[in-house]
SELUMVEX-190990 format. One record per atom (N, C-alpha, C, CB): residue in three letters; chain; x, y, z. Coordinates in steps of 0.05 Angstrom, whole numbers, plus 5000, padded with zeros to 4 digits. Glycine has a CB too. Layout:
// SELUMVEX-190990
> ALA,A,X,Y,Z
...
//
This chain:
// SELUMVEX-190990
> UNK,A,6830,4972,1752
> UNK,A,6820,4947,1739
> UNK,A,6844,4930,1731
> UNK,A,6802,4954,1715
> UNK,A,6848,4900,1734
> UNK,A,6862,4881,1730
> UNK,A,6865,4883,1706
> UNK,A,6856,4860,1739
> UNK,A,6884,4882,1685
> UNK,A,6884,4877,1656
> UNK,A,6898,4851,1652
> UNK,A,6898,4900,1641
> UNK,A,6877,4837,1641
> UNK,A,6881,4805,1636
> UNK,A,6897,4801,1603
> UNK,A,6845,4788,1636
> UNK,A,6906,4818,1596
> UNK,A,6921,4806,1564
> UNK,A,6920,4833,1556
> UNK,A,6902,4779,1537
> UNK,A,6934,4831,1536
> UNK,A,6946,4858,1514
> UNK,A,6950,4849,1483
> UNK,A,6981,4871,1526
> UNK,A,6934,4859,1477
> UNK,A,6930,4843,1442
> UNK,A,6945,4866,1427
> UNK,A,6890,4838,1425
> UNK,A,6943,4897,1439
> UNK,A,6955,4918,1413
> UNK,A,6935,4924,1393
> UNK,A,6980,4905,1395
> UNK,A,6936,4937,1370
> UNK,A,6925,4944,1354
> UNK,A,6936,4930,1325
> UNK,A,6924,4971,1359
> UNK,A,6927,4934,1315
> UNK,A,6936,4926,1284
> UNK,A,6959,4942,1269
> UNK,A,6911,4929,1265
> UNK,A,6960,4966,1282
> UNK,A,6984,4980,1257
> UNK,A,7006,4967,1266
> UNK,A,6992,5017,1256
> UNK,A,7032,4974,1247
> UNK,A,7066,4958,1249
> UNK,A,7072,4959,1280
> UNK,A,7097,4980,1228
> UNK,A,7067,4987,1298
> UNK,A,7083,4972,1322
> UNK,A,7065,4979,1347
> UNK,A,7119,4984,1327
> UNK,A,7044,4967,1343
> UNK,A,7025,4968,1355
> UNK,A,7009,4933,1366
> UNK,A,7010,4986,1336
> UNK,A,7026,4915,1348
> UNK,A,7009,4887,1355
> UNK,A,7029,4872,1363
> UNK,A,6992,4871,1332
> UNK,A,7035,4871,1396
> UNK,A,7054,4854,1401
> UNK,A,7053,4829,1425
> UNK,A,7074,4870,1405
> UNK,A,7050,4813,1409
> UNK,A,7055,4788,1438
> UNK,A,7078,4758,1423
> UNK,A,7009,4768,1450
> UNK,A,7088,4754,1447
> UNK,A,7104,4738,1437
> UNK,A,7098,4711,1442
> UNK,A,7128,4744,1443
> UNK,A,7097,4689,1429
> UNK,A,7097,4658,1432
> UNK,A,7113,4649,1458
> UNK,A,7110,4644,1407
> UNK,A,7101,4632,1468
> UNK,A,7111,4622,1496
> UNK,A,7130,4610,1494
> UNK,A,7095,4607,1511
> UNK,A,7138,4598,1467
> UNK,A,7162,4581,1456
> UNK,A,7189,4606,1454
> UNK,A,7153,4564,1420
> UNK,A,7175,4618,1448
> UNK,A,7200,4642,1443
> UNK,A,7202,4654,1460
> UNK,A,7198,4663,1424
> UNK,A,7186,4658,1482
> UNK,A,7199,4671,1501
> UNK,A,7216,4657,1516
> UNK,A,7184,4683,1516
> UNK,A,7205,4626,1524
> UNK,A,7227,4608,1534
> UNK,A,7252,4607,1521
> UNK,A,7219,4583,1534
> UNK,A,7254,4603,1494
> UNK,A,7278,4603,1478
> UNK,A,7296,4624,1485
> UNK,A,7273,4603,1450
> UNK,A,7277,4651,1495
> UNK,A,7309,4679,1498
> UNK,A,7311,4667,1522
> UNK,A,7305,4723,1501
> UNK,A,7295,4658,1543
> UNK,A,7310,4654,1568
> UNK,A,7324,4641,1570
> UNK,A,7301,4650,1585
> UNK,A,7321,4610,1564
> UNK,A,7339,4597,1562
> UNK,A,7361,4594,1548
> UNK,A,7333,4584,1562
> UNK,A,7371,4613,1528
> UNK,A,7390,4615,1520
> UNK,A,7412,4637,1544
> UNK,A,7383,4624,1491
> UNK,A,7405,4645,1558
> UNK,A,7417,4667,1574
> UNK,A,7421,4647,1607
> UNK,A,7390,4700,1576
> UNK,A,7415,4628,1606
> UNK,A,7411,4613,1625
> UNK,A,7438,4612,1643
> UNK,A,7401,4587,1614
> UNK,A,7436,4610,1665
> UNK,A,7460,4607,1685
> UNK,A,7456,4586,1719
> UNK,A,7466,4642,1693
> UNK,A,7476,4577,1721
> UNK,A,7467,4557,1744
> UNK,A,7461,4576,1768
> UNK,A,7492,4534,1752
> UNK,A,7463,4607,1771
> UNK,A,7457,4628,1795
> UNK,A,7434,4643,1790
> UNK,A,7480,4648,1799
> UNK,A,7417,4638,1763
> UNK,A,7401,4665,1745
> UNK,A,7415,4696,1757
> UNK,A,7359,4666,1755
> UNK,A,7394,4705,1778
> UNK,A,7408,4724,1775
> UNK,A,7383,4756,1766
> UNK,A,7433,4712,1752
> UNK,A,7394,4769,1762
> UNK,A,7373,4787,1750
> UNK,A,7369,4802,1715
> UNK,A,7376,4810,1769
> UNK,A,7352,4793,1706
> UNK,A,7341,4797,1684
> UNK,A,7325,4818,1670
> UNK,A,7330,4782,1684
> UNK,A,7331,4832,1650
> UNK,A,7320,4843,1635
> UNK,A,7304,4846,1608
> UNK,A,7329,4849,1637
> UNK,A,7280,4850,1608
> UNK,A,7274,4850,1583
> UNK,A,7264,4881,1574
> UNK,A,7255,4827,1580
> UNK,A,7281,4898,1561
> UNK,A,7284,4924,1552
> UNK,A,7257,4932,1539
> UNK,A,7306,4926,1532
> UNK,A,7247,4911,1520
> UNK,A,7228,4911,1495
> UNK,A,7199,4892,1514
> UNK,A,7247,4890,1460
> UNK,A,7190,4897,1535
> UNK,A,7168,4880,1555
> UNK,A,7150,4879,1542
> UNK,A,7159,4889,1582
> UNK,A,7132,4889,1524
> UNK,A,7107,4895,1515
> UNK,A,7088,4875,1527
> UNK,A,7106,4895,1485
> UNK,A,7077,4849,1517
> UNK,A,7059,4838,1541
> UNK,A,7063,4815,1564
> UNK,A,7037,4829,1530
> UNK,A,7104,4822,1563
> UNK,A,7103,4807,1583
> UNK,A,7119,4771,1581
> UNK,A,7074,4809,1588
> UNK,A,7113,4769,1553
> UNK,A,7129,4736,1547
> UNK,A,7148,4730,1569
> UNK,A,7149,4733,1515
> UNK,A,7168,4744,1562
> UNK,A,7197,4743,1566
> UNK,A,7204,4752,1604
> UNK,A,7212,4769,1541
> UNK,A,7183,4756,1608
> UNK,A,7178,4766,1638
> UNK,A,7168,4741,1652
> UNK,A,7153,4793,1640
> UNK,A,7152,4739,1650
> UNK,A,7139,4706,1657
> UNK,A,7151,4684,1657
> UNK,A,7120,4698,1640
> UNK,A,7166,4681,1640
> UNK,A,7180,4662,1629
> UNK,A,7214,4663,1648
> UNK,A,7180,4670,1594
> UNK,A,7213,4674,1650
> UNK,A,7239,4692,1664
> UNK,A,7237,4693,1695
> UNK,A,7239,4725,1654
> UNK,A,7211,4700,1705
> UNK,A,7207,4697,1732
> UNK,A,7203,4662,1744
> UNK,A,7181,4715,1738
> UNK,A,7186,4647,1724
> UNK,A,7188,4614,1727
> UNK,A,7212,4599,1734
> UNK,A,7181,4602,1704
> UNK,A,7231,4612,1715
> UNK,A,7261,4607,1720
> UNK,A,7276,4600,1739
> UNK,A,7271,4621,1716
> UNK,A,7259,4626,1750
> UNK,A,7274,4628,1780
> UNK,A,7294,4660,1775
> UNK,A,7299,4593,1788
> UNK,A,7294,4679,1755
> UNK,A,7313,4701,1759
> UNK,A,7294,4725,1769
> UNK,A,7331,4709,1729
> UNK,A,7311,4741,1782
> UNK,A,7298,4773,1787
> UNK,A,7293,4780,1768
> UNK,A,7312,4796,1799
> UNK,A,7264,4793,1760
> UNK,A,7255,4807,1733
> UNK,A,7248,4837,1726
> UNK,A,7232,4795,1726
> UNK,A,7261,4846,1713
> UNK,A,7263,4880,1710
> UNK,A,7243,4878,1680
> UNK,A,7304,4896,1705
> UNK,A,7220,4899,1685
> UNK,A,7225,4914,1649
> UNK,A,7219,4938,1648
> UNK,A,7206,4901,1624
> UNK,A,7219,4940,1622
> UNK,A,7218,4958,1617
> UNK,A,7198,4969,1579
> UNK,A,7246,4961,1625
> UNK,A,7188,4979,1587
> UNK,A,7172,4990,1565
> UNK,A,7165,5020,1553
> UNK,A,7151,4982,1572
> UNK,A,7156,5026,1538
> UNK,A,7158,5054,1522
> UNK,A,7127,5062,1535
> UNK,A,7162,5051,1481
> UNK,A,7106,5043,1525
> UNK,A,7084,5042,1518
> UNK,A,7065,5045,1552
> UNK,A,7082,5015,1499
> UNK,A,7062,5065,1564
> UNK,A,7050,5069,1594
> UNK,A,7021,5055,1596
> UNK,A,7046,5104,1602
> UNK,A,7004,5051,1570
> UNK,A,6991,5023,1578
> UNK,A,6994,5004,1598
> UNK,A,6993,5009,1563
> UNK,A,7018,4998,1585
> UNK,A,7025,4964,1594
> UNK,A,7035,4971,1629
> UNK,A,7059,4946,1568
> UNK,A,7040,4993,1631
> UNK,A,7051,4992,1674
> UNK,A,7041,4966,1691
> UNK,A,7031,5023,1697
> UNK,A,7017,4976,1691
> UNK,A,6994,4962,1710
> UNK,A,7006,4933,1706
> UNK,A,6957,4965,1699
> UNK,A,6995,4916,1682
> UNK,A,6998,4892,1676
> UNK,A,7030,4884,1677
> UNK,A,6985,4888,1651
> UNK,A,7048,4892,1669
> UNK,A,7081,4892,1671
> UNK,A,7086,4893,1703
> UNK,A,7097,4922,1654
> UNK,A,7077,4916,1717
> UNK,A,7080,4915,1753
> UNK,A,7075,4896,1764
> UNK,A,7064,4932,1769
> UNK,A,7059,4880,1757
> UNK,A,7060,4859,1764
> UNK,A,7064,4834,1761
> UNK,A,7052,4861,1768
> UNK,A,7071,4825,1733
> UNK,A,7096,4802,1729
> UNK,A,7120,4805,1741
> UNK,A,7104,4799,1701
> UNK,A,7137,4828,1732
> UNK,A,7159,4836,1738
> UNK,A,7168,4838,1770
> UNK,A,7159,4856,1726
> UNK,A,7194,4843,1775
> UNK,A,7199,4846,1807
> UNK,A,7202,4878,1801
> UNK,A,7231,4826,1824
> UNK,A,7209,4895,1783
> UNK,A,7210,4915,1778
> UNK,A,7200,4924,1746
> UNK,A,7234,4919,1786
> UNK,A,7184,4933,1750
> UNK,A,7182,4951,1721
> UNK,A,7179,4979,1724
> UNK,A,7157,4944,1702
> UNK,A,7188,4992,1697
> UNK,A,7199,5026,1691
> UNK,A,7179,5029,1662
> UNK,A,7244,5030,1682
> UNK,A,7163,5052,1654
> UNK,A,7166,5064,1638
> UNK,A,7186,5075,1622
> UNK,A,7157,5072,1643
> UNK,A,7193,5074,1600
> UNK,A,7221,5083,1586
> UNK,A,7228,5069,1567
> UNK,A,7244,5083,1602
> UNK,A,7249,5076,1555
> UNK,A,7267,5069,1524
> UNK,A,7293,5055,1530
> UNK,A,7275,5099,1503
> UNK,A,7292,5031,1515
> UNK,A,7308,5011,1521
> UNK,A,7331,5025,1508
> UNK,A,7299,4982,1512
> UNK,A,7337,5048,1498
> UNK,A,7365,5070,1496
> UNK,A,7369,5083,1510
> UNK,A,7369,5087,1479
> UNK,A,7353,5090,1536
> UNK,A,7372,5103,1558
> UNK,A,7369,5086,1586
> UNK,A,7363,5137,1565
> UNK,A,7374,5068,1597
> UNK,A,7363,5045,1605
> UNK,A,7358,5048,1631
> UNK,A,7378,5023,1601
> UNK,A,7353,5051,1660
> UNK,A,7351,5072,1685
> UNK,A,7369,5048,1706
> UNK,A,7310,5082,1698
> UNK,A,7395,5033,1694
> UNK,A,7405,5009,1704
> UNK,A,7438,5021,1715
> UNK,A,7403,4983,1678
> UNK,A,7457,5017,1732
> UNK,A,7489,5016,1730
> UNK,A,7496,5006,1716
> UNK,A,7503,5009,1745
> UNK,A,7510,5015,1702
> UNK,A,7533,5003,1682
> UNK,A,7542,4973,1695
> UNK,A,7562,5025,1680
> UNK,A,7537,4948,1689
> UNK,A,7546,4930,1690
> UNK,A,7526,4908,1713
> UNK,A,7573,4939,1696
> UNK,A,7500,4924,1717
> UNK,A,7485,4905,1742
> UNK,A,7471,4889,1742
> UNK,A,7473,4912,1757
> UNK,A,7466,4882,1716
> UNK,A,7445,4860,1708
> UNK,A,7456,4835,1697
> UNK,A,7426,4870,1686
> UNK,A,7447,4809,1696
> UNK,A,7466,4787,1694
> UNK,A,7447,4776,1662
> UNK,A,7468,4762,1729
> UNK,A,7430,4784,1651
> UNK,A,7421,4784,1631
> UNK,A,7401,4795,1618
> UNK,A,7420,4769,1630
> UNK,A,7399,4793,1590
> UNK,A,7386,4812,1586
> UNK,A,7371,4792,1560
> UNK,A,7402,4841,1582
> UNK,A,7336,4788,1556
> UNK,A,7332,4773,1540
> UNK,A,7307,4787,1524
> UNK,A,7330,4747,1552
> UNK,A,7297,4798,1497
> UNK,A,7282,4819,1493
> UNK,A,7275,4804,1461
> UNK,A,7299,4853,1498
> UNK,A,7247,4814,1448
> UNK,A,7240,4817,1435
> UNK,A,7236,4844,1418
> UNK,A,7229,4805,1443
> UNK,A,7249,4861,1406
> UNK,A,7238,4885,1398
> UNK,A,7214,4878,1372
> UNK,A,7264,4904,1389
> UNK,A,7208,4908,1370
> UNK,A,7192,4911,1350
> UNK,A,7197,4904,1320
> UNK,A,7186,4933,1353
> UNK,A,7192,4891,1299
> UNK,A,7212,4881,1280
> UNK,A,7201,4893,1253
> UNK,A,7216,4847,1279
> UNK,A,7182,4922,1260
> UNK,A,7171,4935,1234
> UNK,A,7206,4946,1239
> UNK,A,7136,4960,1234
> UNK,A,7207,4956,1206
> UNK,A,7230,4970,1193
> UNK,A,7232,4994,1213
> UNK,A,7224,4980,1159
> UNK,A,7209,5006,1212
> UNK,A,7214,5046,1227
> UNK,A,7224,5032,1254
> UNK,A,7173,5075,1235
> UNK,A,7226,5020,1268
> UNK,A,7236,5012,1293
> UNK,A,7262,5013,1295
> UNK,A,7230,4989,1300
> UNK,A,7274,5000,1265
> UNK,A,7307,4995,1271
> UNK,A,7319,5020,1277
> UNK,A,7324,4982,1245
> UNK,A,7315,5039,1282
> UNK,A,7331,5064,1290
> UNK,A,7343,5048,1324
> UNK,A,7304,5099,1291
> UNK,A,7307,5051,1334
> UNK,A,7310,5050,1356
> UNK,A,7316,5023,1373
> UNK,A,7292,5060,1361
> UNK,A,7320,5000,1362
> UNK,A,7329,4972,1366
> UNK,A,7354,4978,1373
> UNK,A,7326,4951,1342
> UNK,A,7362,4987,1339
> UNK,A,7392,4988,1336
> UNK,A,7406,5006,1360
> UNK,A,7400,5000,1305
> UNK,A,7397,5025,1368
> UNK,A,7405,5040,1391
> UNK,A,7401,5032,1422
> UNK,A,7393,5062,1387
> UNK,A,7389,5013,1424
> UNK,A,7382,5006,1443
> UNK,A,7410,4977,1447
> UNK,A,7347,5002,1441
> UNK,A,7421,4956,1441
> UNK,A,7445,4951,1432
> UNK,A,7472,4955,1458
> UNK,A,7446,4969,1406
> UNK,A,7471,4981,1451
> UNK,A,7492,4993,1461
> UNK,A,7489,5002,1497
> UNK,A,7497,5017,1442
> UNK,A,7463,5006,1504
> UNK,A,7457,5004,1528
> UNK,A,7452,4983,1535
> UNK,A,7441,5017,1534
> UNK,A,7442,4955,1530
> UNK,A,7445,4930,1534
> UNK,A,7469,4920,1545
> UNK,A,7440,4918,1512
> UNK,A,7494,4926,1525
> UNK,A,7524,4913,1534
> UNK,A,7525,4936,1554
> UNK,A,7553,4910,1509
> UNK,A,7514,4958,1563
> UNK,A,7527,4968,1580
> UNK,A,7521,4960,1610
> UNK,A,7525,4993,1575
> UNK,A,7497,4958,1613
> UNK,A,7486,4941,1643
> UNK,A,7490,4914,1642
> UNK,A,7454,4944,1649
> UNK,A,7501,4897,1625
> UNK,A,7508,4866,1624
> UNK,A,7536,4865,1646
> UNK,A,7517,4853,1586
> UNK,A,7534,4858,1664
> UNK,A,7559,4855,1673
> UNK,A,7579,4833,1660
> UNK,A,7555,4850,1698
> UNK,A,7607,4828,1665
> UNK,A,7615,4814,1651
> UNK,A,7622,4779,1654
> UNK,A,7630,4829,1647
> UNK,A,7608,4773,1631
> UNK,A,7604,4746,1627
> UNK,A,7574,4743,1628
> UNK,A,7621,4729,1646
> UNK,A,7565,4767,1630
> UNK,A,7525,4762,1626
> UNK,A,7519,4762,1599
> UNK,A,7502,4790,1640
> UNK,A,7500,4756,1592
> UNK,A,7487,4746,1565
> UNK,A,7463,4752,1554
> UNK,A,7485,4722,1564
> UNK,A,7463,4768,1536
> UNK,A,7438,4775,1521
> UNK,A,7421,4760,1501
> UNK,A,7444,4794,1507
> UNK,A,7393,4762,1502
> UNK,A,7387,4742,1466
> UNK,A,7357,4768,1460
> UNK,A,7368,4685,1472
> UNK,A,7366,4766,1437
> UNK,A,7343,4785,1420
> UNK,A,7331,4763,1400
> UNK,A,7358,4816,1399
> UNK,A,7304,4774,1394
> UNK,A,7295,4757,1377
> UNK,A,7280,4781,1345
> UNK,A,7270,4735,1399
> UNK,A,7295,4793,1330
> UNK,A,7291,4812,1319
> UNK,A,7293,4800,1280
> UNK,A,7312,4834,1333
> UNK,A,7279,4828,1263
> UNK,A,7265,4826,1246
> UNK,A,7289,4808,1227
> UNK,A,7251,4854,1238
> UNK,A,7285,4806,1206
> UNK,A,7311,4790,1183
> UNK,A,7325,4815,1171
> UNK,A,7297,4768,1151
> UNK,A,7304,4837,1167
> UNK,A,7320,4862,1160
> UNK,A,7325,4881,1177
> UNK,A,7309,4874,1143
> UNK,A,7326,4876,1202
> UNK,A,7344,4886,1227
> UNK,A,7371,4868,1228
> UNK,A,7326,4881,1258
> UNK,A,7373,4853,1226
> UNK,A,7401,4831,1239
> UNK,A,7427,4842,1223
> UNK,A,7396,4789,1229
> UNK,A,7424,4851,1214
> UNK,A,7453,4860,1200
> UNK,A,7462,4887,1226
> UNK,A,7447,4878,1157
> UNK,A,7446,4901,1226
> UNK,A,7448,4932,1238
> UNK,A,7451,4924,1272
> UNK,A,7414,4955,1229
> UNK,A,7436,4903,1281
> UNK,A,7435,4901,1300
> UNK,A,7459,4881,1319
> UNK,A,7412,4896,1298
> UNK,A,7466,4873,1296
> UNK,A,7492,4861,1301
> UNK,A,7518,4863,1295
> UNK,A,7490,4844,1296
> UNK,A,7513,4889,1285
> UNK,A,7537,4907,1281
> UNK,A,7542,4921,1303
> UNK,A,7536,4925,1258
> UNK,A,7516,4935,1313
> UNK,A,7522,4949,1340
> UNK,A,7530,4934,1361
> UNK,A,7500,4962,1350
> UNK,A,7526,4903,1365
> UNK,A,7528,4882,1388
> UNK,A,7563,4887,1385
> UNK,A,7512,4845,1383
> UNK,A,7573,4892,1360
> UNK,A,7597,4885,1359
> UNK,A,7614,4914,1368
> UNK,A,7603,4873,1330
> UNK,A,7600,4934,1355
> UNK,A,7613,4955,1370
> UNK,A,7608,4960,1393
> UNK,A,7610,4975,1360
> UNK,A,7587,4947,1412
> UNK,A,7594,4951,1437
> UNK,A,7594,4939,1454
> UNK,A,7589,4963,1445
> UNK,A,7621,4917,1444
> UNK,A,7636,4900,1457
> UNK,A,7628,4872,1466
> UNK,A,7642,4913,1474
> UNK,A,7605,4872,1447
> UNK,A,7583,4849,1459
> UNK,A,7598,4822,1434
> UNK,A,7536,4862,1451
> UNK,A,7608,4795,1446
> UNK,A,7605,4777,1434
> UNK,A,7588,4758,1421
> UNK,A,7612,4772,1441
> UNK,A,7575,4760,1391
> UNK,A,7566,4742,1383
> UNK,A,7568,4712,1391
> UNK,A,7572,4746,1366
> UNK,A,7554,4693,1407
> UNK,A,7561,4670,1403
> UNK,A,7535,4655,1395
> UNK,A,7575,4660,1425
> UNK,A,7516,4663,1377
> UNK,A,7498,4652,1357
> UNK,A,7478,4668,1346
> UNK,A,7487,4630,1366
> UNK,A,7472,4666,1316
> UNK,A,7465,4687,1294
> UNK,A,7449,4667,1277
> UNK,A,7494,4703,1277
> UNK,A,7431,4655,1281
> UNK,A,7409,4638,1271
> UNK,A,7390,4649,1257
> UNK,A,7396,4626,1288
> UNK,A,7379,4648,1232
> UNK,A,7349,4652,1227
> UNK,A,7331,4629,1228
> UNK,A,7344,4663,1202
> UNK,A,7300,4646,1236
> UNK,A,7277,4634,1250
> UNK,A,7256,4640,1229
> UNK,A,7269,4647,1281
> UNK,A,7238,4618,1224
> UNK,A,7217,4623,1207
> UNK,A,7197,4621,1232
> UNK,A,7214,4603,1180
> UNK,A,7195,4651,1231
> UNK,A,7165,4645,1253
> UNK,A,7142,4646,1239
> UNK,A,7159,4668,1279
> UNK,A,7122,4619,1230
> UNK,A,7102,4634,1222
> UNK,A,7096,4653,1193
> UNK,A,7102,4647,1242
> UNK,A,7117,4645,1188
> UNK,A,7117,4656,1161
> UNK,A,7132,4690,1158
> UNK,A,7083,4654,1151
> UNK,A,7145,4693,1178
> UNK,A,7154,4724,1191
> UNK,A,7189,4719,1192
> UNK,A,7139,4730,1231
> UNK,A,7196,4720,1182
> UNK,A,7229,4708,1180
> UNK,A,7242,4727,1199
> UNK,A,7246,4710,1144
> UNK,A,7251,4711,1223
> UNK,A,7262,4738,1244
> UNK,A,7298,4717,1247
> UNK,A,7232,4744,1291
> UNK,A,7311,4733,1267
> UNK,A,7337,4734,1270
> UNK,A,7336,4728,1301
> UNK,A,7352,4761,1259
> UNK,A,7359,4701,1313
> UNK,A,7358,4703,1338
> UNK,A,7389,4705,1344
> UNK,A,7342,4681,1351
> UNK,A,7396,4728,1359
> UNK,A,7419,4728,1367
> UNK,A,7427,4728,1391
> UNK,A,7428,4741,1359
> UNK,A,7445,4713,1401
> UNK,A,7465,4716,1434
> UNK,A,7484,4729,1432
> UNK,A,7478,4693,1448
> UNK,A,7485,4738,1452
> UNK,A,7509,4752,1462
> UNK,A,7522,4749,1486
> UNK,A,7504,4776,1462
> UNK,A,7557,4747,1481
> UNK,A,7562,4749,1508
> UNK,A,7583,4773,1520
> UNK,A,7570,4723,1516
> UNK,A,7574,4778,1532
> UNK,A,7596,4814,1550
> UNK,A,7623,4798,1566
> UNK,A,7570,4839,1590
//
């Protein structure tokens, strides 16, 4: 059966869709005159996938949640089941990487770890943008720095009354 939308459930990391404004905003911050191929680690229903394939870039994701396959298989040029901390990519093959994580608190373990596999498939001079919680952005941009990832913008966003953090990166 075709699955037409993904609403989630109500508990902390269970309700996720992202604004079409925001998903354009990670893409186009990662933007390049070649695109190229794209990642979004954190896919849940897809924003950043869509948005990403319009573009014009190759679209990878990837997700935790085996729900979402079906509907993700087919936005994407590739989608994986899996954890945006062990990432199923070469070191250095992706030309960006543009993601929304989960921005309940119990998540930051796994945000924050996820970071470090990001700069590792960015090849260099590719560019990341996260769009994560206000009490993630400290942790999460400490790890961008330990692994080797350049800050080049650290903004807060009132989404809605949800105060989140948008950051770039460049490898």
């Amino acid at each position: 059966r075709r699955i037409e939308g993904y609403r989630g459930g109500r508990r902390p990391l269970e309700h996720r869709a992202l604004p079409v404004a925001d998903a354009r905003l990670l893409v186009n911050l990662v933007a390049s005159p070649s695109r190229g191929r794209l990642l979004d680690p954190f896919a849940g229903a897809g924003g950043v996938v869509i948005q990403a394939h319009a573009a014009g870039w190759q679209t990878y994701s990837i997700d935790a949640d085996p729900t979402l396959r079906y509907g993700l298989a087919e936005l994407a040029d590739l989608h994986a089941v899996g954890y945006a901390a062990a990432l199923p990519f070469a070191t250095g093959s992706l030309d960006a990487v543009a993601t929304e994580p989960p921005y309940h608190a119990s998540a930051l373990a796994s945000v924050a770890a996820a970071v470090p596999e990001i700069g590792r498939v960015l090849r260099p001079g590719g560019r990341a943008s996260v769009l994560v919680g206000a009490g993630q952005a400290e942790a999460v941009l400490s790890a961008g720095q330990q692994a080797g990832l350049t800050a080049e913008l650290h903004t807060a966003i009132d989404r809605k009354g949800t105060p989140v953090v948008c950051i770039c990166w460049l490898r």
